[in-house]
C-alpha positions as CSV (number, residue, x, y, z in Angstrom):
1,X,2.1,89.6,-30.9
2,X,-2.2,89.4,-31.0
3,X,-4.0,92.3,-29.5
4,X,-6.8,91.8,-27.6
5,X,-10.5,92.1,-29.3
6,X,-12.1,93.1,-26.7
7,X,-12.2,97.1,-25.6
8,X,-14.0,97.3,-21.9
9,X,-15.1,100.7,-20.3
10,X,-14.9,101.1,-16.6
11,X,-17.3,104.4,-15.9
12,X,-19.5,105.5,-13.1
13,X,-23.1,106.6,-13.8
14,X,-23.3,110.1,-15.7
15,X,-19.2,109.2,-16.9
16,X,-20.0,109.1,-20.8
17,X,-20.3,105.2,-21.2
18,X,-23.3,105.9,-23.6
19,X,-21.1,108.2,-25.6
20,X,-18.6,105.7,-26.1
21,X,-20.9,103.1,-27.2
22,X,-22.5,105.0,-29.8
23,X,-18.9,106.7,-30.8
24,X,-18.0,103.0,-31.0
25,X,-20.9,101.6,-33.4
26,X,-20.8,104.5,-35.5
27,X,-16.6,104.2,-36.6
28,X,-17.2,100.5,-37.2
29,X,-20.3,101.6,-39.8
30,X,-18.5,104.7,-41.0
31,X,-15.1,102.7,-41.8
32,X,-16.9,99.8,-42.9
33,X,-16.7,99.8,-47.6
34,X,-20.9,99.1,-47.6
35,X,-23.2,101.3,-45.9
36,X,-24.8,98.1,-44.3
37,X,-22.1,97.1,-41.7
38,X,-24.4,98.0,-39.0
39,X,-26.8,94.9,-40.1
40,X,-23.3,92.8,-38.6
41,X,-23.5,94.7,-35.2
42,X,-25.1,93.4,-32.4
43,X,-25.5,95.9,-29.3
44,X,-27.4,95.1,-26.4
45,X,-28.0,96.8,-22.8
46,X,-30.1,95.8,-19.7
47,X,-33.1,97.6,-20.2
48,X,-35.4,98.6,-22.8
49,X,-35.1,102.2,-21.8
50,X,-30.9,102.2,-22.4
51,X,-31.5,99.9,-25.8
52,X,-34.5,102.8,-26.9
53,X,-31.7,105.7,-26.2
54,X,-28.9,104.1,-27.3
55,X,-30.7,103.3,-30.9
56,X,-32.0,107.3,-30.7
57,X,-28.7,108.6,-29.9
58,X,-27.2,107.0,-33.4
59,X,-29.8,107.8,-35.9
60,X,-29.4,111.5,-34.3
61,X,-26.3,111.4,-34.1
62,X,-26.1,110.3,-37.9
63,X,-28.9,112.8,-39.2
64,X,-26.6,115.7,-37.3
65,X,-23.4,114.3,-39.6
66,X,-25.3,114.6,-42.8
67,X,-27.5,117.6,-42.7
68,X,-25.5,120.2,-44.5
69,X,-27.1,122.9,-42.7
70,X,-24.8,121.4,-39.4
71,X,-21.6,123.6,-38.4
72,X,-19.2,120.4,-37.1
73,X,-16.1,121.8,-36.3
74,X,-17.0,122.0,-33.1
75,X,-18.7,118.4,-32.9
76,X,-16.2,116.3,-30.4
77,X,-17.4,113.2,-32.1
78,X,-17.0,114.6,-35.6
79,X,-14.0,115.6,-35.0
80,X,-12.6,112.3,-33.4
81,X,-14.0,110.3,-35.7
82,X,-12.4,112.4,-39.1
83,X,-8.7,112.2,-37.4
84,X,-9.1,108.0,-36.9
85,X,-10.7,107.6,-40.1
86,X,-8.9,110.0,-42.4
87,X,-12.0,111.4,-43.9
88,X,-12.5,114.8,-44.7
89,X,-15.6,116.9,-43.8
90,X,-17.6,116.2,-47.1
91,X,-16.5,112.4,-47.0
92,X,-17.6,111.9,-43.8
93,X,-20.7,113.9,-44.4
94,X,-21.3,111.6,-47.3
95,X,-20.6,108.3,-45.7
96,X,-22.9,109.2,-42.9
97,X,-26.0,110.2,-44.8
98,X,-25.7,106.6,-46.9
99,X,-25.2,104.8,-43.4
100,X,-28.4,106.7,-41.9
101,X,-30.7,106.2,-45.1
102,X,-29.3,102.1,-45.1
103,X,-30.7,102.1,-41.6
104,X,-34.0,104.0,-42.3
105,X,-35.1,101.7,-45.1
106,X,-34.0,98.6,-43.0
107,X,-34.6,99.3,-39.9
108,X,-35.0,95.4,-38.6
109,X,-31.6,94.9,-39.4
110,X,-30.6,97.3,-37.2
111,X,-30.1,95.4,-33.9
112,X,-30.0,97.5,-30.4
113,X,-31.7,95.3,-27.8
114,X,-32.0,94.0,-23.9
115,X,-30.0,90.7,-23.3
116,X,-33.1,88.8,-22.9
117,X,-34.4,90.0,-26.1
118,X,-31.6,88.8,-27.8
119,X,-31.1,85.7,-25.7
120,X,-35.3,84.8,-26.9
121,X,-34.8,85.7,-30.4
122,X,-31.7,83.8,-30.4
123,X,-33.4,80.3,-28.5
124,X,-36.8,81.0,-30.9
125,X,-34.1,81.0,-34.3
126,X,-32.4,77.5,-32.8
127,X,-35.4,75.9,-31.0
128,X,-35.3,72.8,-32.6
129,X,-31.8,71.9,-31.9
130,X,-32.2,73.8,-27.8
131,X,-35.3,71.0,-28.1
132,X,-38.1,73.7,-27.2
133,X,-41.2,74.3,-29.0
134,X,-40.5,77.4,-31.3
135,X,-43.8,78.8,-30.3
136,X,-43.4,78.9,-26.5
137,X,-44.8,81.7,-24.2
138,X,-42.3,84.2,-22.2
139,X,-43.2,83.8,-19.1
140,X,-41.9,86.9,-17.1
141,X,-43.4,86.6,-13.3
142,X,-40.9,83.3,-12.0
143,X,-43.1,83.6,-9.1
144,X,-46.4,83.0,-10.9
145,X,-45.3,79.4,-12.3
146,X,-43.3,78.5,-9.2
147,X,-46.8,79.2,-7.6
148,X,-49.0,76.6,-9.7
149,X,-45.8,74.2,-8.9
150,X,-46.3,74.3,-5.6
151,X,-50.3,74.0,-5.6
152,X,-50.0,71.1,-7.9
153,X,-47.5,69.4,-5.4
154,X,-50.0,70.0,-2.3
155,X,-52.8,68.5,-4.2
156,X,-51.0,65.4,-4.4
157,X,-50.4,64.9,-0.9
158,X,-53.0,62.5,-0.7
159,X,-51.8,60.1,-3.3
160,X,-47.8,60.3,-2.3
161,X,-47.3,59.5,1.3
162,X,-43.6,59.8,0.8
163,X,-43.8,63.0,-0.5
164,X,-46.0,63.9,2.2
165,X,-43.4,62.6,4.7
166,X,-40.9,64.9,3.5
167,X,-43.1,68.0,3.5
168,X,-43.9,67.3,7.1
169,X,-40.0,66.7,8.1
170,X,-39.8,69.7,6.6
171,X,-42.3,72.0,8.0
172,X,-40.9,70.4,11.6
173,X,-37.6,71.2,10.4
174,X,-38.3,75.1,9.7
175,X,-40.8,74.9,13.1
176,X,-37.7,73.8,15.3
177,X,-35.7,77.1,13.4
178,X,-38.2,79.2,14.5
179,X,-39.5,80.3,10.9
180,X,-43.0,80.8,9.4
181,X,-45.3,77.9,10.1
182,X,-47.3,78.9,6.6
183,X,-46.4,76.2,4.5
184,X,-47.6,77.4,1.3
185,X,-45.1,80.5,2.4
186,X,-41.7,78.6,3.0
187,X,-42.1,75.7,0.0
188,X,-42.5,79.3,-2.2
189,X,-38.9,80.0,-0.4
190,X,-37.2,77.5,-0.6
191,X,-38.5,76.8,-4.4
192,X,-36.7,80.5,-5.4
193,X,-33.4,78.4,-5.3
194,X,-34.6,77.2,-8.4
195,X,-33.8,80.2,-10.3
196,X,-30.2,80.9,-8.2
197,X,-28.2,80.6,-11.1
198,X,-25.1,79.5,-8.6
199,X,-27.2,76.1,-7.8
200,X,-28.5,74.9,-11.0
201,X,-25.8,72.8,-11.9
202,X,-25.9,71.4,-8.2
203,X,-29.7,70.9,-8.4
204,X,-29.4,69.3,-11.6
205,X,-27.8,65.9,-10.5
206,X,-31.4,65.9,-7.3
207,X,-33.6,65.7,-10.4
208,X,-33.7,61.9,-11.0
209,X,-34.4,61.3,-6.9
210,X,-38.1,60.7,-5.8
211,X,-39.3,61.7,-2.3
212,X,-38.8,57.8,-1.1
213,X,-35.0,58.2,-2.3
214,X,-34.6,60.9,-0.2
215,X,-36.2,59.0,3.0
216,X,-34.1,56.1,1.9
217,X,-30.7,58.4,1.5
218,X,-31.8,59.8,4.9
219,X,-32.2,56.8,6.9
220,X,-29.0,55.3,5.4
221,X,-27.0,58.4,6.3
222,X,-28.7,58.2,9.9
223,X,-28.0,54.7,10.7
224,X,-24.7,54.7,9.7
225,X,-23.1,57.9,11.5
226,X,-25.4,56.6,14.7
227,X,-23.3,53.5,14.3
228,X,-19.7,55.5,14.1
229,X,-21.1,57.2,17.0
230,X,-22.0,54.2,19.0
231,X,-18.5,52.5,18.2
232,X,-17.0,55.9,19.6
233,X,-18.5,56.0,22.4
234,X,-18.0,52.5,23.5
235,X,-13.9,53.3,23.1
236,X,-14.1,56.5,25.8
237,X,-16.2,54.2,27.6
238,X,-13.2,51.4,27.8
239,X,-10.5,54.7,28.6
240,X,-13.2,55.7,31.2
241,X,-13.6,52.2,32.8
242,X,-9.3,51.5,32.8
243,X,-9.4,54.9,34.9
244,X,-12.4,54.4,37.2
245,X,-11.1,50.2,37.8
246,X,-8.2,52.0,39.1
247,X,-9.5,54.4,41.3
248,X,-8.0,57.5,39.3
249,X,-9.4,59.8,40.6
250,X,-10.4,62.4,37.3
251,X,-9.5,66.1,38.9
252,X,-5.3,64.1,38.9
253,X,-5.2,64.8,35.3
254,X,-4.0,68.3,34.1
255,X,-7.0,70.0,34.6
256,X,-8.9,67.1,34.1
257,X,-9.6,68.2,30.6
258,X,-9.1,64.1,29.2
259,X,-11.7,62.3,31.6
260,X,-14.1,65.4,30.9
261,X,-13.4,65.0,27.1
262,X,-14.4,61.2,27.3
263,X,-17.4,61.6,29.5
264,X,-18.6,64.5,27.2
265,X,-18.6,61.7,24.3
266,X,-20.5,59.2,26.1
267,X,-23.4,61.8,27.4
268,X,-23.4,63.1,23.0
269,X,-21.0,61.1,20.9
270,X,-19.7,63.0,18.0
271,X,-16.9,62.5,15.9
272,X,-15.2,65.5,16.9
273,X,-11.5,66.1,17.6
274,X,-10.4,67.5,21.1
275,X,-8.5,70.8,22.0
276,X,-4.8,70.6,21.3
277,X,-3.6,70.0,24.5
278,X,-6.1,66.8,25.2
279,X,-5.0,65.6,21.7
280,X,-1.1,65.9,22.9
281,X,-1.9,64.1,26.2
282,X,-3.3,61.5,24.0
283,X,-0.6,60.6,22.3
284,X,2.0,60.8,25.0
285,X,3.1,64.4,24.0
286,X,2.2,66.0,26.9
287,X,2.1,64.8,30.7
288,X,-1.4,63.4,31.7
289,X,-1.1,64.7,35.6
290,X,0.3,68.5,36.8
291,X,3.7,68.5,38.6
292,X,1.8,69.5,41.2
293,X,0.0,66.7,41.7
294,X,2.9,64.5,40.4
295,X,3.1,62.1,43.6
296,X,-0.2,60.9,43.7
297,X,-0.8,60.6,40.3
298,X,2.2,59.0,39.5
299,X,1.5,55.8,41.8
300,X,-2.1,55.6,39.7
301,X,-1.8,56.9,36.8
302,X,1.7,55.1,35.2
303,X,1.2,51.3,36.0
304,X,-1.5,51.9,33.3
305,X,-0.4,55.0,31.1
306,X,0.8,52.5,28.3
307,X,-3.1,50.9,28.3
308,X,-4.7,54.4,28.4
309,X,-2.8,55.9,25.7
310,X,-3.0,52.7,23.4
311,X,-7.0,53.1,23.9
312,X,-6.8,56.9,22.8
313,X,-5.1,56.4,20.2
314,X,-7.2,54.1,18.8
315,X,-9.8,56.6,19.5
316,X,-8.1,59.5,17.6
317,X,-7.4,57.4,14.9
318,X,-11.4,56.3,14.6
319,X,-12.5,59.7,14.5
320,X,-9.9,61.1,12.0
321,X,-10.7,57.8,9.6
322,X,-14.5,58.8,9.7
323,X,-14.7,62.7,10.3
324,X,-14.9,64.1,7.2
325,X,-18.0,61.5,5.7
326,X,-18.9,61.9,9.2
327,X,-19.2,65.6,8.9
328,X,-20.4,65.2,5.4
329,X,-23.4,63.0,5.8
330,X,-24.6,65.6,9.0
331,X,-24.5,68.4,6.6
332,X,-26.2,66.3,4.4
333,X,-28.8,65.1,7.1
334,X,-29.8,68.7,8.0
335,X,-30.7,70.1,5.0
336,X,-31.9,66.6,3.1
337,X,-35.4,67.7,3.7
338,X,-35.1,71.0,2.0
339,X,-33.3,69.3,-1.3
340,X,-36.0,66.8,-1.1
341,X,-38.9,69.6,-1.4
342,X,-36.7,71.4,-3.9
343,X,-36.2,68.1,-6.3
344,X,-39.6,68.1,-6.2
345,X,-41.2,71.4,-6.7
346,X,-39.0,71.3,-9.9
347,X,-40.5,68.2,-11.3
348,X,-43.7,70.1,-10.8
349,X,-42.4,73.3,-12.3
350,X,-41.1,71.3,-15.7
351,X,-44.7,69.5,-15.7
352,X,-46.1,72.7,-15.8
353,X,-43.3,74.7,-18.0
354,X,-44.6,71.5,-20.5
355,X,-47.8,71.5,-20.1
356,X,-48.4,75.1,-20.7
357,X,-45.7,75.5,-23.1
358,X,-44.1,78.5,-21.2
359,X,-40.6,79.4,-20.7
360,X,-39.0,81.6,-18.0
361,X,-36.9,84.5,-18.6
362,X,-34.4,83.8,-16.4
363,X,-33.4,80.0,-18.1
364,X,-33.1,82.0,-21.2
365,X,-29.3,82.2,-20.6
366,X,-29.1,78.6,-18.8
367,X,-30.6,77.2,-22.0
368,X,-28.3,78.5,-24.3
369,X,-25.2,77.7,-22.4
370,X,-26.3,74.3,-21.3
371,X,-26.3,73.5,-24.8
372,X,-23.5,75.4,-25.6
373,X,-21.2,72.9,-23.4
374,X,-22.6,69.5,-25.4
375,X,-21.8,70.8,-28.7
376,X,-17.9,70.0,-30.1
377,X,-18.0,73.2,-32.0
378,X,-20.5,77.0,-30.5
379,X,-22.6,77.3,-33.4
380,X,-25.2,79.3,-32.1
């Protein structure tokens, strides 16, 4: 039966995690035969204040060990770690005085560091094979470049008029939301979806679409919903013309909740599904007129109940073959301008990420595992 190999702490602020990390590092370089174990450890934190304390707190830790002057029997840590290691005083007195001298006189080798200092050191050592220059520039401020992307993009307006159509559709589109009108402003928000880590993969597969694709996509998505629209409407219209030929009068159905469903398609067609109780009367599941109103509406309403229903079902079944790309391609349609901009305030943001040889911070982790995922075998 395997054990796991990985230990986690749960622990509020203030709870001792920092105590537990050192305690931690320290029996895996006290039991280890060499005094050099701790050149095979690799501890990192968040911040450079936690890495700078964390690598204080075992060198102290270890000089407090090995000075002979130290009484330890009261020494938690000393304690704990002579009972798991079976060491006496003197031998763990020893041990920790050649561990703390082995760090002294290599100190590089002793690695306590943020994630992101790992995470460069670790993309500078495999640059070739990540396919980044191994002498890049960390660029820390993500709004800085994102800010020369977006400049360089407006000073192209002139020579891309689809672009330019796109930025405008979008503007309008923010306009009509009732959000800023500063342009330079809102391209700058929507462009920080760039560094979401959630919709990189997502914004990967936009890359390879230029501005005109994205009119074209649009206008293709447009044309053919309008037509599913168009087709639906014309059906209620035929339901509507069966009831009004026959002088049906609409308050004799229940509620009149069908004719008011139909005219509500023709004034703004949309391929959405009535309430339950309209979808039951369309399909002969429910009775179309009240029993109050049964002997009126019988005398108009049956001779032609077989012709009605036949027409909404056709109807029902038109909007449940197209709904979902339906509903898809309007999803699609509303926020097609924002994807557009996106797509291509990135293609700046890698011209300028090339151009200047500079590398974010935050693609330090996307880099790694991107590559990660191609390889048959994690080298790195």
């Amino acid at each position: 039966m395997s054990t796991s190999e990985f230990t986690i702490y749960t622990a509020s602020a203030g709870a001792g995690k920092t105590y537990n990390l050192v305690y931690r590092v320290l029996r895996l370089c006290l039991a280890a035969p060499g005094n050099s174990a701790f050149r095979s450890i690799l501890a990192i934190t968040f911040t450079n204040k936690a890495a700078a304390e964390m690598k204080d707190r075992i060198v102290k830790t270890l000089q407090t060990f090995s000075d002979p002057g130290n009484e330890l029997e009261g020494h938690s840590m000393f304690l704990q770690l002579r009972q798991e290691l079976g060491a006496t005083e003197e031998e763990l007195r020893h041990k920790s005085e050649e561990v703390l001298r082995a760090i002294l006189h290599q100190y590089s080798g002793f690695s306590v560091s943020t994630i992101d200092k790992f995470t460069n050191r670790l993309i500078r050592t495999f640059a070739q094979d990540l396919k980044v220059s191994g002498n890049y520039e960390v660029e820390l401020d993500a709004e800085l470049i994102l800010s020369e992307a977006v400049d360089t993009m407006l000073s192209d307006l002139q020579e891309d008029s689809a672009l330019s159509e796109v930025l405008i559709q979008f503007l309008n589109t923010q306009l009509d939301e009732g959000k800023s009108p500063r342009a330079e402003y809102r391209l700058l928000e929507v462009g920080y979806t760039l560094f979401e880590e959630r919709a990189i993969a997502p914004l990967s597969s936009l890359k390879k679409l230029s501005s005109r694709d994205f009119l074209e996509i649009r206008q293709k998505l447009y044309t053919r919903n309008a037509g599913w629209e168009q087709n639906l409407k014309k059906i209620a219209q035929s339901i509507l013309q069966i009831i009004d030929d026959n002088y049906i009068d609409h308050s004799l159905f229940s509620r009149g909740s069908l004719p008011r469903y139909l005219s509500g398609i023709c004034d703004n067609p949309s391929l959405e599904l009535p309430s339950p109780t309209v979808q039951k009367q369309m399909v002969g599941e429910a009775d179309l007129y009240p029993k109050s109103k049964a002997r009126e509406a019988a005398a108009l309403i049956d001779p032609v109940a077989g012709k009605l229903l036949e027409r909404c079902q056709s109807l029902l079944h038109f909007i449940i073959d197209h709904a979902a790309v339906y509903e898809l391609s309007r999803l699609i349609l509303r926020n097609i301008f924002s994807l557009a901009v996106v797509a291509q305030i990135e293609k700046y943001l890698e011209q300028i990420k090339d151009e200047s040889n500079r590398l974010p911070i935050g693609e330090f982790n996307q880099l790694i595992s991107r590559h990660l995922n191609e390889q048959p075998a994690a080298f790195l």
